[in-house]
Kinemage of the C-alpha trace (Angstrom):
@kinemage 1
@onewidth
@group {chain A} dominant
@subgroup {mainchain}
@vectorlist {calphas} color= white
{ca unk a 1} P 0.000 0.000 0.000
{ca unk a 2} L 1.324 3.193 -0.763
{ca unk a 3} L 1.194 6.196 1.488
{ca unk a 4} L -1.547 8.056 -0.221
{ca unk a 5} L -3.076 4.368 -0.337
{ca unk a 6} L -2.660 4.919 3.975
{ca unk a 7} L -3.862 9.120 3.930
{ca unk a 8} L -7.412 7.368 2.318
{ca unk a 9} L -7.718 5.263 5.005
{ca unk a 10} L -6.850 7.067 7.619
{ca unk a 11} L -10.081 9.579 5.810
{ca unk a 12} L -12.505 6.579 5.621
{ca unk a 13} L -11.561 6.140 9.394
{ca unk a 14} L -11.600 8.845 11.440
{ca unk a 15} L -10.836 7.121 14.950
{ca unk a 16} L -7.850 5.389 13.482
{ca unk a 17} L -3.979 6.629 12.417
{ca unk a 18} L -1.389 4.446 10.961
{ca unk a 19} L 2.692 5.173 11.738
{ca unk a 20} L 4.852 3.263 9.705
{ca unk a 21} L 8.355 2.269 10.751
{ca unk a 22} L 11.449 0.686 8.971
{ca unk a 23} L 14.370 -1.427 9.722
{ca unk a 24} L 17.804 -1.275 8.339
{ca unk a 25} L 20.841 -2.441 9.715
{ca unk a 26} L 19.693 -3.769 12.799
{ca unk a 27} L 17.451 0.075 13.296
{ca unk a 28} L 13.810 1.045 13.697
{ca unk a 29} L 13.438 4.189 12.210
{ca unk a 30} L 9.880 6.089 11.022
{ca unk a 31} L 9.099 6.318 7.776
{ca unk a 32} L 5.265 7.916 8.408
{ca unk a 33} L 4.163 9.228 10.919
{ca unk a 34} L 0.844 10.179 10.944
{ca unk a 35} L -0.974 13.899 11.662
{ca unk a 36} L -4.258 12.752 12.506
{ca unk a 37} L -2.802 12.421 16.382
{ca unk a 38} L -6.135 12.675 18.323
{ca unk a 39} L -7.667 9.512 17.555
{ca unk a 40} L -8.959 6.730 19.359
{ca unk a 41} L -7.106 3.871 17.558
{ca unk a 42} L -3.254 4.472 16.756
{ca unk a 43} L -1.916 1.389 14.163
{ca unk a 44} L 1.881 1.148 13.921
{ca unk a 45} L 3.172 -0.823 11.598
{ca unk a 46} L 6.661 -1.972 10.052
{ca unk a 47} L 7.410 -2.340 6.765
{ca unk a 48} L 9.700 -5.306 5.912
{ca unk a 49} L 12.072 -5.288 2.828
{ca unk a 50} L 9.643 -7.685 1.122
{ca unk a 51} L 6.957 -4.676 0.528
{ca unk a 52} L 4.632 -6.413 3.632
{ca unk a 53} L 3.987 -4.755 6.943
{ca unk a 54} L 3.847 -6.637 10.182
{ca unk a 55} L 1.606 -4.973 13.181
{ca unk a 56} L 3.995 -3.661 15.645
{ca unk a 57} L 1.555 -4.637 19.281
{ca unk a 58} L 4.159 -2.860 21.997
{ca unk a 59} L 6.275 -0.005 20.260
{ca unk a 60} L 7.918 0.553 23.621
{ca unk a 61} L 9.368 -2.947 23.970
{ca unk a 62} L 10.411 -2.927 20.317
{ca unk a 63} L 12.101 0.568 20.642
{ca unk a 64} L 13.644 -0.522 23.659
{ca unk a 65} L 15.007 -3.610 22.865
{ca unk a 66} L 17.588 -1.829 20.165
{ca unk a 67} L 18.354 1.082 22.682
{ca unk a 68} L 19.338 -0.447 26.127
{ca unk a 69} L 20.784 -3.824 27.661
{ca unk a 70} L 18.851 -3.396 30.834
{ca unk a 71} L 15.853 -4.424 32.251
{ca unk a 72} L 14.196 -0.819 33.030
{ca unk a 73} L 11.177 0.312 31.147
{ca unk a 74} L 11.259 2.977 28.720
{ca unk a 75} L 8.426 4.936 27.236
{ca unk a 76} L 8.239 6.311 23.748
{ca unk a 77} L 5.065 8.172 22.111
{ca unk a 78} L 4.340 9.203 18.579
């Protein structure tokens, strides 16, 4: 889906937003984020090298995971 494919949906529904994230060399980085930012639903999603996105269910534990060794929590928003 392309990103104007993602700005339709996010029209057709209004109580969702989509982020999309990437990984290269071993690093989540954003690649959309969306501006709709006060709705009910926020979908993040990563985009593999193969075109397909995967559903991303706890962004903190995935962000974390590449930033620290340690077993503290971190929090990141969007």
């Amino acid at each position: 889906m392309s990103w104007k494919g993602i700005d339709k949906f996010e029209k057709q529904n209004p109580k969702i937003s989509v982020n999309v994230f990437g990984y290269e060399e071993k690093n989540i980085h954003p690649l959309r984020i969306s501006e709709m930012t006060a709705r009910e639903r926020e979908v993040n999603l990563l985009l593999l090298e193969d075109k397909r996105y995967v559903l991303i269910n706890d962004l903190t534990r995935l962000l974390t995971s590449q930033m620290t060794n340690h077993e503290e929590k971190s929090f990141f928003s969007v």
